[in-house]
C-alpha positions as CSV (number, residue, x, y, z in Angstrom):
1,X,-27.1,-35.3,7.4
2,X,-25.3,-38.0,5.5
3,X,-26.3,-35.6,2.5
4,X,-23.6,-33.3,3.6
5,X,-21.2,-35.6,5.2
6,X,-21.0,-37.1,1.6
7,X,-20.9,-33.6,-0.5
8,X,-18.3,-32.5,2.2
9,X,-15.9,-35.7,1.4
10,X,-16.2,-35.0,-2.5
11,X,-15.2,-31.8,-2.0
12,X,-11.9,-33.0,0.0
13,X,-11.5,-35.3,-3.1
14,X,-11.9,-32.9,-5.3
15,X,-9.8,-30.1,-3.9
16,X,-6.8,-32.7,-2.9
17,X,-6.9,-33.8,-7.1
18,X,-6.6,-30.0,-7.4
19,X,-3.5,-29.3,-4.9
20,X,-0.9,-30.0,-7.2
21,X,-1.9,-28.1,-10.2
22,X,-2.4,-25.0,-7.3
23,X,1.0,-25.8,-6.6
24,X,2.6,-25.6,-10.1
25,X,0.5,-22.4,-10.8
26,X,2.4,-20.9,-7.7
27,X,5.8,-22.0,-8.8
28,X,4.8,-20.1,-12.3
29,X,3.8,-17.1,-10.9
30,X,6.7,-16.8,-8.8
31,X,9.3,-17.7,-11.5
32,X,7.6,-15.4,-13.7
33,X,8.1,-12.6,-10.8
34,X,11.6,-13.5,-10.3
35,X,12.2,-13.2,-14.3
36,X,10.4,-9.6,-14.2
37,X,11.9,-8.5,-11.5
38,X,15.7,-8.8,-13.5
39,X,14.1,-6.3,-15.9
40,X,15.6,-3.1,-15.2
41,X,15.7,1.1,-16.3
42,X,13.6,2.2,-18.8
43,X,12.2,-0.8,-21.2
44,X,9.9,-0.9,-24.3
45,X,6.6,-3.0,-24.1
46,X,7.2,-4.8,-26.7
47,X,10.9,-5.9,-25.9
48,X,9.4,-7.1,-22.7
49,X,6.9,-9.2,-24.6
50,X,9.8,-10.7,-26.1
51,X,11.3,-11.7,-23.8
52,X,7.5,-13.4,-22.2
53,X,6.3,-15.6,-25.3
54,X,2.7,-16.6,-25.7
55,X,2.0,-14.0,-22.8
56,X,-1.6,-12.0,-23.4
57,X,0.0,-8.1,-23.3
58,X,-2.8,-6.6,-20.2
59,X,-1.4,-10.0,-18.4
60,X,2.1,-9.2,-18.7
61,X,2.0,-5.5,-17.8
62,X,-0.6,-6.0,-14.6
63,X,2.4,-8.9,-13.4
64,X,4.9,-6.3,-13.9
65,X,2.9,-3.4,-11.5
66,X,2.7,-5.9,-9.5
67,X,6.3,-6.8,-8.7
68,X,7.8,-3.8,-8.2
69,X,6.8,0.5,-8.3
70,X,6.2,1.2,-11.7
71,X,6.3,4.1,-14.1
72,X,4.4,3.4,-17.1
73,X,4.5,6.6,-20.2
74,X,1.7,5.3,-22.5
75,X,2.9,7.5,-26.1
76,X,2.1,7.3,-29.6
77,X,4.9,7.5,-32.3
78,X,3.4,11.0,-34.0
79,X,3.4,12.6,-30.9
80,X,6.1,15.4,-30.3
81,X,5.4,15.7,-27.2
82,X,6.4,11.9,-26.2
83,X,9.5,12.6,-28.3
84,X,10.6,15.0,-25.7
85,X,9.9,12.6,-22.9
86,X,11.5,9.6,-24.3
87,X,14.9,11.7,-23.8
88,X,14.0,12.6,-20.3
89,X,13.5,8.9,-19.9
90,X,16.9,8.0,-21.1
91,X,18.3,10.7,-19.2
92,X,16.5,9.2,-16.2
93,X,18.1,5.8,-16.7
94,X,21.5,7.3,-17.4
95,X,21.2,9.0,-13.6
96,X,19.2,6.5,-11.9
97,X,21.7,4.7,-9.5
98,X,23.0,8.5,-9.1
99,X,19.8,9.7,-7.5
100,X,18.9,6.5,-5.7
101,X,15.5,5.9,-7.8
102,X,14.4,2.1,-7.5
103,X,11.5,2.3,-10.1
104,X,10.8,0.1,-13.2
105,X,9.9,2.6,-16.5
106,X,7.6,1.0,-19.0
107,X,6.9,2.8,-22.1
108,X,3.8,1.4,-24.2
109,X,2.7,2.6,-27.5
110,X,-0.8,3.5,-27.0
111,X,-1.4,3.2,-30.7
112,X,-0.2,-0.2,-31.3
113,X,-1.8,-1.5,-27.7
114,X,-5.4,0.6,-27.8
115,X,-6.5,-2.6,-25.6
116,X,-4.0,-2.1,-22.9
117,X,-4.7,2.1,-23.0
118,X,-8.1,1.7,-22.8
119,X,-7.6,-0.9,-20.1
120,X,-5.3,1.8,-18.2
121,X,-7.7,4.5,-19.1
122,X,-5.3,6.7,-21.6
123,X,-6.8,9.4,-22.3
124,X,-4.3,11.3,-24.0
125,X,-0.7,10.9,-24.8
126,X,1.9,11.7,-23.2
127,X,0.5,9.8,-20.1
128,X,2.6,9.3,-17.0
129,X,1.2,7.3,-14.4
130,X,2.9,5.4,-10.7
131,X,1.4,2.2,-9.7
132,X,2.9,0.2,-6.7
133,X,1.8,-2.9,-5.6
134,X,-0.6,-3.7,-8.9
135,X,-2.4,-0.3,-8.4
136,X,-2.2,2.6,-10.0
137,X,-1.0,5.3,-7.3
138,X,-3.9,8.1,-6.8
139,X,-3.1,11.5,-8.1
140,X,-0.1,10.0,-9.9
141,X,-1.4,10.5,-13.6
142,X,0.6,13.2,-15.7
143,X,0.0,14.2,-18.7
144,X,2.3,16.4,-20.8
145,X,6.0,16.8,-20.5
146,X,8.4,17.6,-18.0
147,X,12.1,17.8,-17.1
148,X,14.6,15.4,-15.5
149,X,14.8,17.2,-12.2
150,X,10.6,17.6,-12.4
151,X,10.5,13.9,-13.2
152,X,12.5,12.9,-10.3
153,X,10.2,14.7,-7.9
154,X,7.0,13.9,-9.7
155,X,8.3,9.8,-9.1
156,X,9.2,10.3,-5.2
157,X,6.3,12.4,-4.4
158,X,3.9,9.9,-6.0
159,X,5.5,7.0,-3.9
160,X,5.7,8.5,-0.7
């Protein structure tokens, strides 16, 4: 008995000396959110790593699913294809307080993050997927191209 009466205290000890760094790791997490959530339209992964220094690139972009619904395209650069969406995209931006869409669009190049795709499960580019609330939204994955009015849809179907 006074085995566990004595392992029970330590552990009070111990997780009182740990409080205040649990604290600060909170703080962080929600001043990182609040700086993420400022990020707005249609951004380029690596101008949001920019702007997050020292960040690991999977940590950054499974805080930003997190915060807010997400659209993430995963391209590559030799793809026509992705060409044709990233006009959509800026078309999308250019409409978006028009149409009433409150989504974050991410675009990552697959090529130059094949961690991150493989992490996400890219199989082939382009690759549209929805995730809300740090997951990714089933039956939201897209693959190919499509117009504004078709993107629009695809979006508010996928969060309903």
């Amino acid at each position: 008995m006074k085995l566990k009466i004595i392992t029970l205290a330590g552990l009070c000890l111990i997780s009182n000396s740990l409080l205040p760094q649990a604290r600060q790791v909170d703080r962080n997490v929600t001043l990182l959110q609040q700086r993420i959530d400022r990020v707005h339209g249609v951004i380029e992964f690596d101008e949001l790593l920019k702007q997050f220094p020292g960040m690991k690139p999977s940590t950054l972009l499974h805080e930003v699913i997190r915060t807010k619904p997400t659209v993430i395209e995963f391209y590559q650069p030799s793809c026509s294809a992705c060409d044709q969406m990233h006009s959509v995209f800026k078309e999308l931006h250019a409409h978006a307080q028009q149409i009433n869409l409150k989504v974050r669009i991410i675009k990552v190049n697959a090529a130059k993050y094949p961690g991150i795709a493989k992490l996400f499960i890219v199989t082939r580019t382009p690759m549209l997927a929805v995730y809300n609330k740090g997951r990714r939204i089933p039956g939201s994955v897209y693959h190919g191209t499509m117009e504004l009015s078709e993107l629009v849809r695809y979006i508010r179907v996928s969060l309903q």
